[in-house]
N, C-alpha and C positions, 0 to 999 in steps of 0.2 A: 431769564430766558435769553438762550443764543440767538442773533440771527445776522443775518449778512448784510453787508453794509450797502447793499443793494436794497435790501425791502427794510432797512431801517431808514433809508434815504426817503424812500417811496412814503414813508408815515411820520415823516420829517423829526426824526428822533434823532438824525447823526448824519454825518457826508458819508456818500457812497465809497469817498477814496477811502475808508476804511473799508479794511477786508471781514471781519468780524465785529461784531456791537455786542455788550451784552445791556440788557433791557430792565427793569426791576422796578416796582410799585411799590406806594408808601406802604403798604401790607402786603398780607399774600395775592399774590397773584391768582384771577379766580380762572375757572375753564373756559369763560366767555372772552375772557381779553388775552388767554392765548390764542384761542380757534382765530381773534378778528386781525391777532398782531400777525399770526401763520401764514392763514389764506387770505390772499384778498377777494376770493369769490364769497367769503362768509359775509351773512348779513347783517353781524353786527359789526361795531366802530371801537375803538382800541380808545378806552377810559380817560379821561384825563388821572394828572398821579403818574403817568410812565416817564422815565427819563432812563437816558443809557447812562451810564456806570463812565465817569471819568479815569482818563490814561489807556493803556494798552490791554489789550485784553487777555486775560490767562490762556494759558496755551491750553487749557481743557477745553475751552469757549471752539474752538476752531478746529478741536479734533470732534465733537458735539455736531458741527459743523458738516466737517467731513462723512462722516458717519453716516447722515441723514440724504445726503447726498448720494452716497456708495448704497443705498437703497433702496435708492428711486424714489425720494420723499421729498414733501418740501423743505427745505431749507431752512429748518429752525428745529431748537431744541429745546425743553425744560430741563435745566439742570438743578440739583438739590446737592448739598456739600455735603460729607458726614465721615467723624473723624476714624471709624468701624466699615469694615465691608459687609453688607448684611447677609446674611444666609443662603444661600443660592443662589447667589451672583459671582460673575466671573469678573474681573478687572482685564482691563487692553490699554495699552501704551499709547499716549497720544503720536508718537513717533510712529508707528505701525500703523494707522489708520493713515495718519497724513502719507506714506509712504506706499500704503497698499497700493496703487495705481501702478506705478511704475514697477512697482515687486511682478505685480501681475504680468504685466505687459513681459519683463524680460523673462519669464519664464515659460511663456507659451510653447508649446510642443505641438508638431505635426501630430492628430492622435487617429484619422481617417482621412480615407481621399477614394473615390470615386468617377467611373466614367459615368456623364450626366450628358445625352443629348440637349442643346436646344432648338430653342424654334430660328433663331438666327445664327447660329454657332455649334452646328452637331458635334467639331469635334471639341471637348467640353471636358476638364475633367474640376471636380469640387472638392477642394482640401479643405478640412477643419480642424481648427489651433485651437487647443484649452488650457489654460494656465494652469500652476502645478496643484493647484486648489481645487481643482473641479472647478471653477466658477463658469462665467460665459464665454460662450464661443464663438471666433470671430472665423469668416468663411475667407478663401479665394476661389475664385472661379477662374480658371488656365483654359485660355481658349486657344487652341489650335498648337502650336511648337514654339514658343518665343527665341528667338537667337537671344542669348546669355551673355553672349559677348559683342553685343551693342546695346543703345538702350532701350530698353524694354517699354512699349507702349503700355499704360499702366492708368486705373482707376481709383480712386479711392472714393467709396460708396457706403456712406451711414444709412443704416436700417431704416425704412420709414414704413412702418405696416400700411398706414393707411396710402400712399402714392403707391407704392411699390406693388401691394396684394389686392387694394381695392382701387386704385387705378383714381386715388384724390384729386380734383381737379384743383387741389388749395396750394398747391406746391407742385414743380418740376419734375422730381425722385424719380417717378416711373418710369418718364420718358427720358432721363439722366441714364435710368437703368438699362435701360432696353434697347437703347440708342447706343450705350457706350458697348454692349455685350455686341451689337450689331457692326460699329466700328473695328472692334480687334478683331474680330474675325474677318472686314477686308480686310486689313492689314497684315494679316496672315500669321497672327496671335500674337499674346500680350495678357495681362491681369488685372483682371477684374478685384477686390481683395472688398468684401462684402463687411462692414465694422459692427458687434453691434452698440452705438451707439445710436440708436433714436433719438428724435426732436434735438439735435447739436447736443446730446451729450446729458438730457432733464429725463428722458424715458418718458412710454407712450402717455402715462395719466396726466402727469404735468404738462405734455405736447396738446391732449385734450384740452385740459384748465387753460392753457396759453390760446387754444383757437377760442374758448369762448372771450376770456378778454380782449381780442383783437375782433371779435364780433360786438365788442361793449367800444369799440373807435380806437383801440391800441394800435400800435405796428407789431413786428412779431420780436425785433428787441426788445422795446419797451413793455410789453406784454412777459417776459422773460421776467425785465426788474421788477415787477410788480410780483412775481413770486418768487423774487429773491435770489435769480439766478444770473448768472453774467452773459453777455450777448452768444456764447459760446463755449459750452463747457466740456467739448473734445478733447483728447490727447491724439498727438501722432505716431507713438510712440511701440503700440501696438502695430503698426502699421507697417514701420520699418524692420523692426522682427518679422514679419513674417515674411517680407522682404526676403530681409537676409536670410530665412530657413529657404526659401524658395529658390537661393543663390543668384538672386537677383540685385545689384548693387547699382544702377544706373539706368534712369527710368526715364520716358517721355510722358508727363501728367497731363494725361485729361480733366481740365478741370478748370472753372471760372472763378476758383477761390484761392488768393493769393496765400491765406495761411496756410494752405493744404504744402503747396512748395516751402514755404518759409517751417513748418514744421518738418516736413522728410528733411532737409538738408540737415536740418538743427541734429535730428540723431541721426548723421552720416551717410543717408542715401543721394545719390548725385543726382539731381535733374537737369537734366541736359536741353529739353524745353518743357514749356507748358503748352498742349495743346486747348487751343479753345470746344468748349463743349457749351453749344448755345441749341435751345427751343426758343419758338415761338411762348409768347402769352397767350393767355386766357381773360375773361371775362373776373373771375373766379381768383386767379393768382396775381393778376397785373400792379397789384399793389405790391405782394409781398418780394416779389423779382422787384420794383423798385424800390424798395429797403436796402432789399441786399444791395443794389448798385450801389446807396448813395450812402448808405450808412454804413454797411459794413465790408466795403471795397470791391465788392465783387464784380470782375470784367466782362462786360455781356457785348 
């Protein structure tokens, strides 16, 4: 069984500094010491008998990996060797899987766009980018005329259903959202660029599973490593394509997270400052805003 060197840490089978573990029992591996090695919300406990697999891990182990990932699943896999492909199965390149990410991103196409009043920003229009796959689709929201040739006062805003649509008191998001759309329109426009990446990059079910473990005493990192995920598992990558579809090359970031800048610059977009985008706390989030400060950089 694959799994990440993150939740093979957390079940103290390997150091997290590896990226990949693979896992294996003195026999077969039964469905109950998968479910406990998978999920840490399952209620059973992972057998004695497990040890990971000494040396580096096969590059199957990490396209297994990947895979599980790029589907909104936990982070792990049961793999079976076999020296035949069986019947109705299709075979894929562990290159292609590891590389789907950025395939994607660089192929995103303007494929619709729309004038969209809002309630802070009437003049409003909503572009959306789909990679050449059909897969998912990442928004910008163009508020008002942005001058193109300074820097463009600019957002980058990860999906979060529940802050955003049901107004979460567990996170900031909504009022990031609705605060930042409310901004560039003083400003007298600038981009919004909506990603969909939910929960940093895990998707909504794991985003669930992470708040109950952080309602069992987790933070909202450490609640991540326990299903195997890494504090952060965004690209910026999409972000800067749409950028540049948008002929925008030079931007002022709204934003209290230093990797949002350290990512756009990395594929070529200039930030010329970081503007700060701070809320009050809550009752409700006060913990998880002090994570992010102290653990995971973020300038409040």
């Amino acid at each position: 069984m694959a799994l990440t060197g993150r939740r093979a840490a957390v079940l103290g089978l390997a150091d997290e500094t590896t990226p990949v573990v693979v896992v294996a029992a003195g026999g077969s591996l039964t469905a109950q010491q998968v479910a406990a090695l998978a999920d840490p919300l399952n209620a059973g406990r992972p057998d004695g008998g497990l040890q990971a697999l000494a040396g580096p891990p096969p590059a199957w182990a990490a396209g297994a990996i990947a895979l599980a990932k790029l589907a909104r699943l936990l982070p792990a896999a049961v793999v079976t060797s076999r020296t035949t492909e069986p019947e109705g199965l299709f075979s894929v390149a562990v290159d292609d899987v590891l590389g789907y990410r950025p395939i994607a991103a660089r192929s995103l196409r303007r494929v619709a766009e729309a004038r969209v009043p809002l309630i802070d920003a009437e003049e409003s229009r909503l572009v959306a980018f789909r990679p050449s796959d059909g897969g998912i689709e990442h928004l910008a929201i163009v508020v008002g005329r942005p001058d193109r040739d300074r820097p463009v006062l600019t957002r980058l805003h990860s999906e979060c259903f529940t802050g955003d649509l049901l107004g979460s008191l567990r996170c900031d998001c909504g009022e990031q959202l609705r605060g930042a759309i409310a901004e560039l329109a003083r400003a007298g426009g600038g981009v919004l660029l909506y990603l969909a990446q939910e929960g940093r990059g895990i998707g909504l079910v794991n985003k669930l599973r992470a708040y109950e473990l952080q309602d069992a005493g987790f933070d909202t990192l450490d609640a991540n490593h326990q299903l195997g995920f890494d504090d952060d598992e965004r690209i910026y990558l999409p972000a800067a394509e749409m950028l540049r579809l948008l002929g925008i090359a030079e931007v002022r970031l709204l934003t209290n997270n230093p990797a949002k800048v350290e990512g756009l610059i990395r594929h070529g977009v200039k930030v010329a400052e970081r503007v700060p985008h701070v809320f009050p706390s809550n009752d409700y989030n006060k913990r998880y805003l002090n994570t992010k400060a102290t653990r995971a950089g973020h300038l409040f």
